[in-house]
C-alpha positions in Angstrom: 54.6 96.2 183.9 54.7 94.0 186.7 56.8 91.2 186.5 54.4 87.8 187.2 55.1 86.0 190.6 56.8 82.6 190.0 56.5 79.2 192.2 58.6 76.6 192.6 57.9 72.8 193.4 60.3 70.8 195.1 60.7 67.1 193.4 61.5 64.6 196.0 64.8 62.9 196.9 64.5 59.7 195.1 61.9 60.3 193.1 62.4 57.5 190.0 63.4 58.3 186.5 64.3 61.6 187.4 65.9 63.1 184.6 63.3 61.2 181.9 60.6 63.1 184.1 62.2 66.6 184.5 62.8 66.7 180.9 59.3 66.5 180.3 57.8 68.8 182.8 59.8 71.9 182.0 59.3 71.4 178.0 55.4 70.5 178.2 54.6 73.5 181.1 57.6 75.9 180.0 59.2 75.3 183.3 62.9 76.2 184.6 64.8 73.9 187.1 66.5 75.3 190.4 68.9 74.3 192.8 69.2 75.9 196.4 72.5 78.4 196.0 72.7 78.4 199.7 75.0 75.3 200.4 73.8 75.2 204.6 70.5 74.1 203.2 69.5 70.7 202.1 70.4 70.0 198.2 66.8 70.0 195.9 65.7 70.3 192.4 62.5 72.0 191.5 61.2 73.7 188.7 60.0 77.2 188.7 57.3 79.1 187.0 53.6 80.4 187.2 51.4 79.3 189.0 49.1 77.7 186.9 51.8 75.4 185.2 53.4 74.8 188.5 50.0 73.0 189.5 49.8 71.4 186.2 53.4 70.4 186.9 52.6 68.4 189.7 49.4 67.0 188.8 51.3 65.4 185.9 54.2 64.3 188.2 51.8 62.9 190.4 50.6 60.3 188.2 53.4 59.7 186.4 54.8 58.5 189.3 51.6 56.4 190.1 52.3 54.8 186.5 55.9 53.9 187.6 54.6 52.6 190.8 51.9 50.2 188.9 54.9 48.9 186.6 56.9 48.4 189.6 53.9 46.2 191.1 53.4 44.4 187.8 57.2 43.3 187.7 57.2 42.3 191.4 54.2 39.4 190.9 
């Protein structure tokens, strides 16, 4: 059987709450978390896995962080 390809989405440097919002993108899309092994390359997190929950991965990332940015906005006024 062949084995199903996997993807991986790179979370950017910075990004806020990152280890509230990791935890809750490789439990709800049954995603794994990777670091580069090679050490010449730039360090990263991102998770890993099929396609599909991949995409949903970052849809949900995406406005989650638009959340965190309207918050932000709210405390600033």
């Amino acid at each position: 059987m062949a084995e199903k390809k996997e993807y991986d989405l790179r979370i950017p440097p910075g990004t806020p709450n990152l280890e509230e919002l990791l935890s809750e993108v490789i439990k709800k899309f049954d995603l794994k978390v990777i670091a580069p092994k090679d050490l010449d390359e730039p360090y990263y997190l991102a998770v890993r896995g099929d396609l599909e929950s991949v995409q949903a991965a970052k849809e949900y990332i995406r406005k989650r962080l638009e959340e965190t940015v309207a918050e932000m906005e709210k405390k600033r006024y």
